[in-house]
C-alpha positions as CSV (number, residue, x, y, z in Angstrom):
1,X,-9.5,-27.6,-81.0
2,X,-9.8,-25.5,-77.6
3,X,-6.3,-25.3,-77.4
4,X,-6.6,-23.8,-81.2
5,X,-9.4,-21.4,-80.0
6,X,-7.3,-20.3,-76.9
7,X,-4.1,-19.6,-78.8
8,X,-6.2,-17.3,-81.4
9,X,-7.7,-15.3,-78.3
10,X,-5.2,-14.6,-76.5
11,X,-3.5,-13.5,-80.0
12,X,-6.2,-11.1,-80.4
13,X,-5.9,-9.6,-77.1
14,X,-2.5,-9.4,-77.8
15,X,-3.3,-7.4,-80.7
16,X,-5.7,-5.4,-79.1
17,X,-3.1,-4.2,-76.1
18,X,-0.7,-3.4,-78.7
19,X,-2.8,-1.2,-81.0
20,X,-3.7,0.7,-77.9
21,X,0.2,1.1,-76.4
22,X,0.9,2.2,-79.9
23,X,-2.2,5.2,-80.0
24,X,-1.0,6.4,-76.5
25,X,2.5,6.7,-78.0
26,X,1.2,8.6,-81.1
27,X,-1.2,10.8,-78.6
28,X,2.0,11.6,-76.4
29,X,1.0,9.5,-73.5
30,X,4.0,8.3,-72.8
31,X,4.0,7.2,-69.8
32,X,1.1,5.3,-70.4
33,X,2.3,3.7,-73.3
34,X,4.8,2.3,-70.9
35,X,3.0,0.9,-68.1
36,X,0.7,-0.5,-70.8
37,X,4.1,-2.1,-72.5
38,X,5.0,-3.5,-69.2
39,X,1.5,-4.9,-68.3
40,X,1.9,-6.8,-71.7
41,X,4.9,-8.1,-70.9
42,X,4.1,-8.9,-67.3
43,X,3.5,-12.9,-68.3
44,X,5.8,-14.0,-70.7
45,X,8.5,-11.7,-72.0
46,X,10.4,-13.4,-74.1
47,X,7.3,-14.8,-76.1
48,X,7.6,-13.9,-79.9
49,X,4.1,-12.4,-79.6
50,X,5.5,-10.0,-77.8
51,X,8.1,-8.3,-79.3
52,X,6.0,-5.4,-80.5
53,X,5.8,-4.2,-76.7
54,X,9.7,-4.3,-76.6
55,X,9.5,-2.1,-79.7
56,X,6.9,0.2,-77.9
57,X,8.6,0.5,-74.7
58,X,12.1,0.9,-75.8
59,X,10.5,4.3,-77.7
60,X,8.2,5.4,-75.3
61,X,11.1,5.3,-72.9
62,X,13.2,7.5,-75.1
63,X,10.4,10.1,-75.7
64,X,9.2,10.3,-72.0
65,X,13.2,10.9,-70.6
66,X,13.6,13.3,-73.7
67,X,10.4,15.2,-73.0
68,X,11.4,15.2,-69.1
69,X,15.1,15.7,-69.6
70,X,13.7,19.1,-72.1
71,X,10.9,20.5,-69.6
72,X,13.5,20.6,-66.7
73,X,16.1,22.5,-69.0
74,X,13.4,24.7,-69.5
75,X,12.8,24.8,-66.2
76,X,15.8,25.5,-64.1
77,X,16.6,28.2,-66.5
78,X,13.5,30.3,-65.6
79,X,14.8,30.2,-62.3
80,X,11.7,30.9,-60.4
81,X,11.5,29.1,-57.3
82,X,7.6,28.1,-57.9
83,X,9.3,25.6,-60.3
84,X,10.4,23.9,-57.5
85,X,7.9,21.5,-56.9
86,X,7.7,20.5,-60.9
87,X,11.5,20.0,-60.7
88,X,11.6,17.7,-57.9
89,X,8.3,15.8,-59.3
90,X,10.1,15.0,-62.9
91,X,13.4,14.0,-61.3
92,X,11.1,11.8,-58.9
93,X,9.4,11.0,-62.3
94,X,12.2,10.0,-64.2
95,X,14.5,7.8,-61.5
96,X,10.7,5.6,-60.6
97,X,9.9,5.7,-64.4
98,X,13.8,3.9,-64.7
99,X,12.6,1.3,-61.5
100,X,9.7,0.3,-63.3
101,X,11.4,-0.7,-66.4
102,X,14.2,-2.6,-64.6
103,X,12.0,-4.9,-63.2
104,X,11.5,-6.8,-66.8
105,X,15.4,-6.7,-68.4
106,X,16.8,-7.5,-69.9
107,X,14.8,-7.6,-73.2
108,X,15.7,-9.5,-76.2
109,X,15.0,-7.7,-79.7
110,X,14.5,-11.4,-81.3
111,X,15.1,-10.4,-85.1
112,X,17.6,-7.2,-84.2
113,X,19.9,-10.4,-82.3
114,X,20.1,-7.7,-79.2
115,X,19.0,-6.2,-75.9
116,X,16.4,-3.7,-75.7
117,X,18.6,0.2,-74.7
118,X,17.0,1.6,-72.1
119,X,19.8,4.6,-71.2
120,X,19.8,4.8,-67.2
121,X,20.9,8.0,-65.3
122,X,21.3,8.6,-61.8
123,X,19.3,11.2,-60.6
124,X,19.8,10.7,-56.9
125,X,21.6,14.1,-56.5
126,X,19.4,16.0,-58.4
127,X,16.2,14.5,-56.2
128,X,18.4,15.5,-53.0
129,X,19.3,18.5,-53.9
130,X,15.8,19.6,-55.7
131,X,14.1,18.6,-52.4
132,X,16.2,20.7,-50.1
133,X,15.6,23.6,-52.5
134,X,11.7,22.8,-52.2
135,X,11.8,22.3,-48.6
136,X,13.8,26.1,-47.9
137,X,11.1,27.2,-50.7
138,X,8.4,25.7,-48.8
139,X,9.3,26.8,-45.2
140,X,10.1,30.3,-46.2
141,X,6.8,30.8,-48.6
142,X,5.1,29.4,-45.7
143,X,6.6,32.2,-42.9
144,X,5.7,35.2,-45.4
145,X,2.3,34.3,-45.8
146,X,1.9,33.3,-41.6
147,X,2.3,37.2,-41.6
148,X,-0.9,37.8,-42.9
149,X,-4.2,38.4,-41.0
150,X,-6.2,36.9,-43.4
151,X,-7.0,33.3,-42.2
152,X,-7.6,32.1,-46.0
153,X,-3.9,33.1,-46.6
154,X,-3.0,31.2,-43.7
155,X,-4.9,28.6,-44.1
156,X,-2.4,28.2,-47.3
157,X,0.5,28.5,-45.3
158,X,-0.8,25.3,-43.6
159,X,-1.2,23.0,-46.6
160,X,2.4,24.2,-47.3
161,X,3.9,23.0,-44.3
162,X,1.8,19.6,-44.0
163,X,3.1,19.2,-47.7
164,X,6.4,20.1,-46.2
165,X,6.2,18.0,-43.5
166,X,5.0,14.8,-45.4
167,X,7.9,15.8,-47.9
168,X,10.7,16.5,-45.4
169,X,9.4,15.4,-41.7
170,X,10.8,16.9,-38.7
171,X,11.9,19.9,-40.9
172,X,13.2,21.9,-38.9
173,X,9.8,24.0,-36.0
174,X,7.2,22.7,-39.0
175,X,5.5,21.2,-37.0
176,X,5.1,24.3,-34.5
177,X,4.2,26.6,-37.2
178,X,1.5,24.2,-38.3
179,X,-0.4,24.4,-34.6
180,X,0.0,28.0,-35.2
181,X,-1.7,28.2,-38.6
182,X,-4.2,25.7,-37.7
183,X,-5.2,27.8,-34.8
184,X,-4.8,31.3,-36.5
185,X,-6.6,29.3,-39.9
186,X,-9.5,28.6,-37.7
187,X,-13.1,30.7,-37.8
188,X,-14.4,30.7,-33.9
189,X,-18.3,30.7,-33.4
190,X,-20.0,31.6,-30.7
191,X,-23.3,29.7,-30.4
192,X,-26.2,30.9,-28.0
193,X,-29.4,30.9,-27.8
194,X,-32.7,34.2,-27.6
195,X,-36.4,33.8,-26.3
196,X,-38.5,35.7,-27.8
197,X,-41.8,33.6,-27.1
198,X,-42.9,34.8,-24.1
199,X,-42.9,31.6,-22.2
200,X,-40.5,29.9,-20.3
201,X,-37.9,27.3,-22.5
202,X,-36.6,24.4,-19.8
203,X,-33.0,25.3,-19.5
204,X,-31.5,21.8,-20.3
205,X,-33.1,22.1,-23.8
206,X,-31.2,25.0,-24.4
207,X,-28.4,23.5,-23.3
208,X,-28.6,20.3,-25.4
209,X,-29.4,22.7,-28.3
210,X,-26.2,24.1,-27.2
211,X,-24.0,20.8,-26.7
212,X,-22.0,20.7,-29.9
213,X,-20.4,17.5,-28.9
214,X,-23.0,15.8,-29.6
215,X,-23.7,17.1,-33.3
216,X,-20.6,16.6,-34.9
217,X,-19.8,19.4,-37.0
218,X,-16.6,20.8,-36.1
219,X,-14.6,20.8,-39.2
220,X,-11.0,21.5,-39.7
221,X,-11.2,25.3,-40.1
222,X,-14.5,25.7,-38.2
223,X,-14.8,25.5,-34.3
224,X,-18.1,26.5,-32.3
225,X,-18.2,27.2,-28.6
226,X,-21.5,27.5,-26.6
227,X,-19.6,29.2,-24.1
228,X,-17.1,32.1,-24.3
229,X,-13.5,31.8,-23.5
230,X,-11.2,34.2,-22.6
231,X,-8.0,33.6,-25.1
232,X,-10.6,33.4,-28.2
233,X,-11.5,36.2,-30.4
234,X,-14.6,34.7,-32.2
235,X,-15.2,36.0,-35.7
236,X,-19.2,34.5,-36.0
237,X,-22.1,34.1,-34.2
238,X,-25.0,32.0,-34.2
239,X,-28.1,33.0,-32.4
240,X,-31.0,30.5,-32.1
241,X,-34.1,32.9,-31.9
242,X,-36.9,30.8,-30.2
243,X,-40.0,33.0,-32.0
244,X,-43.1,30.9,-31.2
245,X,-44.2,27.9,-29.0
246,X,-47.6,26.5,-29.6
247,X,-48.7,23.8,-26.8
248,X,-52.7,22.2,-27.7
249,X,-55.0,22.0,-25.2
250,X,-54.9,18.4,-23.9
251,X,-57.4,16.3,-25.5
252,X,-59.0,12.7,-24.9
253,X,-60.3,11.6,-28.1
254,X,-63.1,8.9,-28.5
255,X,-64.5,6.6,-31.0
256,X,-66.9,3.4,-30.6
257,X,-66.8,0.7,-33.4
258,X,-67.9,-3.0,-34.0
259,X,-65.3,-5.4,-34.8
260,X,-66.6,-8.5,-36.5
261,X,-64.8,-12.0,-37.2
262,X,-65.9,-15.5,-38.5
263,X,-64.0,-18.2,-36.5
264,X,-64.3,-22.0,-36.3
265,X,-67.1,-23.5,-33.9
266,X,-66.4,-27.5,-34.0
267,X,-66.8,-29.5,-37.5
268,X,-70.0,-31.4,-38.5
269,X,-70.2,-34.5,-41.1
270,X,-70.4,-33.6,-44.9
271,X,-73.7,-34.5,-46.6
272,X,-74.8,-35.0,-50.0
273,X,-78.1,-33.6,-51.5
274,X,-80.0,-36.8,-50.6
275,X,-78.4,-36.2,-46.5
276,X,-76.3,-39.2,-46.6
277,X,-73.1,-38.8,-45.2
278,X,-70.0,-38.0,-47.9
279,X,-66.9,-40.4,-47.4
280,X,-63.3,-40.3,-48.9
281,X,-61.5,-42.7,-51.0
282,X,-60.7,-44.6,-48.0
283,X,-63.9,-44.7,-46.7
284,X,-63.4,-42.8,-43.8
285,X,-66.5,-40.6,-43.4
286,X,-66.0,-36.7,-44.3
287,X,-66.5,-33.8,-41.6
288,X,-66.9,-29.8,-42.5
289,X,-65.7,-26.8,-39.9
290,X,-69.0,-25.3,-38.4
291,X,-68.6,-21.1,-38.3
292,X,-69.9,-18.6,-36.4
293,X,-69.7,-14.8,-36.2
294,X,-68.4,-13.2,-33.3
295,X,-68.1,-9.4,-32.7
296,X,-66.7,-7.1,-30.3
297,X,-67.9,-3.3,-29.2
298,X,-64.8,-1.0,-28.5
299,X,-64.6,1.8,-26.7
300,X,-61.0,3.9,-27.6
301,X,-59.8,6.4,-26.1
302,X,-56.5,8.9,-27.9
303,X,-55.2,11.1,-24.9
304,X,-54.0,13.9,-27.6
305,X,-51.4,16.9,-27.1
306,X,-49.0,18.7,-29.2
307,X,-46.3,21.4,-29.0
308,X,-45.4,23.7,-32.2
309,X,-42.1,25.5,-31.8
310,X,-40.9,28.1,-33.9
311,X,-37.2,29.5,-34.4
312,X,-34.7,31.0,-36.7
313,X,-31.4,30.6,-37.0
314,X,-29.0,33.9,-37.0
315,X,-25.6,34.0,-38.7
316,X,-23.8,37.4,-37.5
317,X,-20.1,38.4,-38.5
318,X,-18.9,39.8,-35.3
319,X,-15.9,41.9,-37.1
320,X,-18.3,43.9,-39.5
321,X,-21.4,43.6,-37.0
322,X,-23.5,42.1,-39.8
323,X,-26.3,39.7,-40.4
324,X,-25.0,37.8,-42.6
325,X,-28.1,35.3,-43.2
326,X,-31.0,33.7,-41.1
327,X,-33.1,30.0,-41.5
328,X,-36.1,29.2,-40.6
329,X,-35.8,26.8,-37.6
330,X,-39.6,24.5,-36.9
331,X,-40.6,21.5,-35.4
332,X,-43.7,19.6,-33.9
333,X,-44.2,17.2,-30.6
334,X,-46.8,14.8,-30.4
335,X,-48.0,13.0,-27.6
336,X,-50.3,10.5,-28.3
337,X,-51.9,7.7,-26.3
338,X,-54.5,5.2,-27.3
339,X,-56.4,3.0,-24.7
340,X,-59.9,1.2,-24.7
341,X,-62.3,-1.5,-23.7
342,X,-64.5,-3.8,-25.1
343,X,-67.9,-5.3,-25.0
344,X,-68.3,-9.0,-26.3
345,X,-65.8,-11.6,-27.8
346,X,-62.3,-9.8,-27.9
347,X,-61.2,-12.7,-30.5
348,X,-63.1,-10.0,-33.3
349,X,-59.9,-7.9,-32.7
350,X,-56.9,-8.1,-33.9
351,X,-54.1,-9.5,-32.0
352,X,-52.0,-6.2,-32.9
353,X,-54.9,-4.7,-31.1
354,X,-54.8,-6.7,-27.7
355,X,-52.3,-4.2,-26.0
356,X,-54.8,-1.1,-26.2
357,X,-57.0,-3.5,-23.7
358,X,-54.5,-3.4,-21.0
359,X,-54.2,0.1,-20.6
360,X,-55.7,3.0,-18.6
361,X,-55.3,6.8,-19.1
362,X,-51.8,7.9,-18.3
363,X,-50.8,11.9,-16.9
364,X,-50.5,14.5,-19.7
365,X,-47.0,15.2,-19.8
366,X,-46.2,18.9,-18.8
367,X,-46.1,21.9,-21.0
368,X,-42.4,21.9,-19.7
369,X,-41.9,18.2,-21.1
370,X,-43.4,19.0,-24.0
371,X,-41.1,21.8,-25.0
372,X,-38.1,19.6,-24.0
373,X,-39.4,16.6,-25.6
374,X,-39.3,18.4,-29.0
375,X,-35.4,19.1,-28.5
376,X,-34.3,15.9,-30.8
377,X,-35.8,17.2,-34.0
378,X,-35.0,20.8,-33.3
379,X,-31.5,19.5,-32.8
380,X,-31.3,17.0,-36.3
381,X,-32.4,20.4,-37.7
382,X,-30.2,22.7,-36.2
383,X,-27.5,20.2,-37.3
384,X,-28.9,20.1,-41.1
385,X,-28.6,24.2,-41.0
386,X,-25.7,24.0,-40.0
387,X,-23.7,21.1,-42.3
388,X,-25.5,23.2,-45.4
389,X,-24.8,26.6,-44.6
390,X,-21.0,27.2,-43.7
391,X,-20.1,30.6,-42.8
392,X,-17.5,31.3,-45.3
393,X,-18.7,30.5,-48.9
């Protein structure tokens, strides 16, 4: 009876694959059709159930090589070199389509008493001589627009030679031309910093602001310097304008409150209402925990101080000598240090709370230490300005 069930399963999945090979011949999908054919014919080809998908593929074969064979006629005779690529890609096309159908014959046409026809060409010259053609296409399209000034046009020359290159490697000075573009491609920006707060910024926060190794954000056509150099002409600038840096006064805050607990004190025996005492099933006689309420007075202490700073972010174009858009840059310090004391039974406390009791008042850190200290978040900032708004839209 399984076996049965299992036979009529796999017959409908049968028919299922080959109603849908059939709609992707009818909807022109050859290609699909075929692979679809093949997949069906992957485990047992010369089962009866699966004659259909030799029907199917033998046609879909025959449309896809005729549709090919057409659209290159039409093609070469437009003789415009931007075919190139399309040429070369349907040769390609028709020798692997060929490959993947070789794999399975031959194929028996059961009731027809023949072999599936699957007409094979050899398109090996063609693919040779269409990829030179693409290559000198290529290279050459590649050089005219390396003469341009604008580094969006050469930024195209260099997907044409790494297509080149991955096509035909060691073409000729590709690679050469491809250092050039990718240098020529790149925008330059010059990164510095402005303070306009009146106070004094500790230098080795500007220059962590500034230390662009650590941030990650050079991209492939995108390169920022925090220091100029002499054989770069830079083409943006971004100014970190310190506007405003807030430092509280220091503070020591304090609060007094009771802490209060019920712990275990010894046990005493269990009595009944008549004060005789209770025993188990064993006889054993039965004891209660005795409690008591403990407390504890503490005395805390929050040494307090904060730092405010306030920036924006400046995005110049040096050719036009534009602003070209500015971000609000903020972030907050805060120092904060809790110590205290008790009076009573420190078991009222929390355990969590124990290490506040080992502590004395510390030194403030300095107004200097403050202002450095706040450098991480103004850097993951800086960093999120800059990853969302790239120069060039």
């Amino acid at each position: 009876m399984k076996k049965i069930l299992l036979i009529a399963f796999l017959a409908i999945l049968s028919s299922c694959g080959v109603r849908n090979t059939q709609s992707m011949l009818s909807n022109g999908d050859y290609d699909g059709a075929i692979n679809r054919a093949l997949e069906g014919l992957r485990t047992n080809k010369n089962s009866k159930g699966n004659q259909d998908y030799v029907y199917l593929l033998e046609e879909a074969f025959a449309k896809a090589k005729e549709r090919d064979l057409n659209d290159l006629s039409l093609l070469i005779k437009e003789k415009n070199p931007a075919n190139l690529e399309r040429i070369y890609n349907l040769y390609n096309q028709l020798h692997n389509r060929q490959d993947r159908i070789r794999g399975v014959l031959p194929l028996r046409l059961i009731n027809e008493n023949r072999n599936a026809i699957f007409p094979f060409d050899d398109y090996s010259n063609q693919i040779i001589a269409s990829k030179s053609d693409l290559s000198v296409y290529l290279y050459e399209n590649a050089k005219k627009l390396l003469s341009s000034r604008n580094k969006l046009v050469i930024r195209e020359a260099f997907d044409d030679l790494a297509y080149l290159d991955k096509l035909n490697p060691n073409y000729k000075d590709v690679r050469d031309l491809m250092d050039q573009a990718q240098f020529r491609g790149t925008d330059f920006v010059l990164v510095s910093t402005k303070n306009d707060t009146q106070m004094v910024i500790p230098t080795r926060l500007q220059d962590d602001m500034l230390d662009f190794s650590t941030y990650g954000i050079n991209d492939k056509w995108t390169v920022y310097h925090n220091k100029k150099q002499k054989e770069i002409v830079y083409d943006y600038a971004m100014i970190v304008n310190f506007r405003e840096i807030k430092i509280s006064p220091e503070q020591v805050r304090e609060r007094q409150f009771v802490k209060e607990k019920q712990i275990k004190d010894g046990t005493k025996p269990l009595l009944d209402s008549n004060g005789v005492q209770v025993k188990d099933s064993d006889g054993k006689p039965m004891v209660v925990d005795v409690m008591k309420t403990i407390t504890a007075s503490i005395y805390e202490f929050t040494q307090f101080k904060s730092v405010q700073t306030t920036a924006k972010v400046e995005y110049h174009d040096l050719n036009s000598k534009q602003l070209i858009d500015a971000y609000p840059l903020s972030s907050e310090f805060v120092f904060e240090y809790i110590y205290a004391n008790y009076n009573g039974d420190k078991r009222a406390c929390d355990e969590s709370y124990f290490q506040y009791f080992d502590r004395r008042a510390v030194p403030f850190p300095t107004n200097e230490q403050m202002v450095y200290d706040s450098g991480e978040d103004l850097k993951a900032k800086l960093k999120a300005i800059i990853t969302g708004n790239r120069f060039r839209r």
